[in-house]
C-alpha positions as CSV (number, residue, x, y, z in Angstrom):
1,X,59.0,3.1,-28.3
2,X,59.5,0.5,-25.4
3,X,58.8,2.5,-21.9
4,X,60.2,0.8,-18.8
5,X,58.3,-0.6,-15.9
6,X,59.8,0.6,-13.3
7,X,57.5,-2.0,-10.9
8,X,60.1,-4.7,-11.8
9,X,62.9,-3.2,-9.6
10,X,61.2,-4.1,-6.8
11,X,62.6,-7.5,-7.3
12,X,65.9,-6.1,-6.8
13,X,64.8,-6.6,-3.1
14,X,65.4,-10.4,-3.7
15,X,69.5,-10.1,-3.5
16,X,68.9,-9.0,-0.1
17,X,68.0,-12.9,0.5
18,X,71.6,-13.7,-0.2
19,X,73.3,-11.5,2.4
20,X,70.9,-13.5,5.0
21,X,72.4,-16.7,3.3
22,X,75.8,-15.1,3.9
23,X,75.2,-14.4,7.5
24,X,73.1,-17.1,8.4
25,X,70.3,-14.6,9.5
26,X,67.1,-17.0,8.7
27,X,64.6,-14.0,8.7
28,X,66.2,-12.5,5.6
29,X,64.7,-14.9,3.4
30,X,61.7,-13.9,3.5
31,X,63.0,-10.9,0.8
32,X,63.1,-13.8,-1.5
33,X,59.4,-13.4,-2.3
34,X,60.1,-9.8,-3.6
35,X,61.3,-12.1,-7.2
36,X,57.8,-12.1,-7.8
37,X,58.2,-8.6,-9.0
38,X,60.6,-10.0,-11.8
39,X,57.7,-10.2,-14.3
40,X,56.7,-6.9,-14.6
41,X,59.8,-6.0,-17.0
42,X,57.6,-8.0,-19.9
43,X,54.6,-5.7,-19.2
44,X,54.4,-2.8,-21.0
45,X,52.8,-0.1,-18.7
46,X,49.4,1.4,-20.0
47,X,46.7,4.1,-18.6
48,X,45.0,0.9,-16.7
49,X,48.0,-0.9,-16.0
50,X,49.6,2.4,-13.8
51,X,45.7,2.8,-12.3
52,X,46.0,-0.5,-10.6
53,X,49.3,0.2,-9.9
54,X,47.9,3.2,-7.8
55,X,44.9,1.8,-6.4
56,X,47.4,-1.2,-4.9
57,X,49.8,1.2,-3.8
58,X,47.0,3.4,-2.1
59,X,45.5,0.3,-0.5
60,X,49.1,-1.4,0.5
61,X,49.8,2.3,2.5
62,X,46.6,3.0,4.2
63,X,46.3,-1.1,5.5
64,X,50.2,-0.6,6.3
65,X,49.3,2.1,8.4
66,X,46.2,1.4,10.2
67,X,48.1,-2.1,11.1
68,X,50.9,-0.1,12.7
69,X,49.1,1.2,15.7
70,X,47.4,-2.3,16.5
71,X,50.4,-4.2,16.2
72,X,52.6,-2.0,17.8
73,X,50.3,-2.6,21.2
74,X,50.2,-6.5,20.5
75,X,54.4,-6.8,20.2
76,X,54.4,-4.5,23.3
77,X,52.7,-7.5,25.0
78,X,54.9,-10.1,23.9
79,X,58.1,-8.3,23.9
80,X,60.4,-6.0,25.6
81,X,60.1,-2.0,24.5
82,X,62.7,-2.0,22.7
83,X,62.6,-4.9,20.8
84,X,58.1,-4.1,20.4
85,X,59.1,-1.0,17.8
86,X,61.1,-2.4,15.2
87,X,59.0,-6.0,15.1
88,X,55.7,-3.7,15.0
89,X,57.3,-1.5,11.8
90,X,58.4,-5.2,10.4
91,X,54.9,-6.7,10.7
92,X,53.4,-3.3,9.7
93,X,56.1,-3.6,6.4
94,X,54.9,-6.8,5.6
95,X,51.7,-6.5,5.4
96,X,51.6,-3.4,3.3
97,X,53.6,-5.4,1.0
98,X,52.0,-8.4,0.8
99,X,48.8,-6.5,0.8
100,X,50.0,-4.2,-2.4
101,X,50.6,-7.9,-4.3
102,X,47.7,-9.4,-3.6
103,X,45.7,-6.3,-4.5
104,X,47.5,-5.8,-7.7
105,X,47.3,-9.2,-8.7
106,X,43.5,-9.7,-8.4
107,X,42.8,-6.6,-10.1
108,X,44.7,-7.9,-13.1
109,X,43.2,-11.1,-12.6
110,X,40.0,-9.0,-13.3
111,X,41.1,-7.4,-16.1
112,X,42.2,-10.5,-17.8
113,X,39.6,-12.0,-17.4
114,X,37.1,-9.2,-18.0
115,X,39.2,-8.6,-21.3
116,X,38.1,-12.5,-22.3
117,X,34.6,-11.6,-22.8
């Protein structure tokens, strides 16, 4: 029996690109890069598979967090208060994203090419 991977929602996420299409909000696009996740519905989740999974998703959280702090003081700088908080949780956002992607794809990329030999 086929189990679902349930990673491949995430590039639900993408659709949000067309509402910035619709409203001309340029910073919405960015949500386009969450089509990426697409590819995970042709991988059939194993033991290893949901490991990396978790060590990407434990990696993704504690970077998102420790970059919160940091970048919260460095938007304060640059901008107002009130527009410091929600850029710092958007940068902070970002790069526990792009931080859970990167992670998860070099460790498949090491067990691909581990699996060669």
């Amino acid at each position: 029996m086929k189990r679902i991977n349930y990673l491949g929602f995430l590039s639900l996420l993408s659709l949000i690109t067309i509402l910035g299409w619709k409203s001309g909000n340029t910073g919405l696009y960015g949500f386009f890069g969450f089509f990426y996740f697409v590819r995970y519905f042709w991988i059939i989740p194993d033991e290893l598979f949901l490991l990396n999974v978790q060590k990407s998703a434990t990696a993704a959280f504690m970077l998102g967090m420790i970059s919160l702090v940091p970048s919260m003081f460095f938007c304060s700088v640059f901008y107002n208060i009130s527009a410091a908080i929600p850029m710092s949780f958007a940068l902070s956002f970002a790069v526990s994203t792009i931080a859970f992607t990167f992670v998860l794809t070099a460790l498949e990329w090491k067990e691909r090419t581990g699996a060669g030999e």
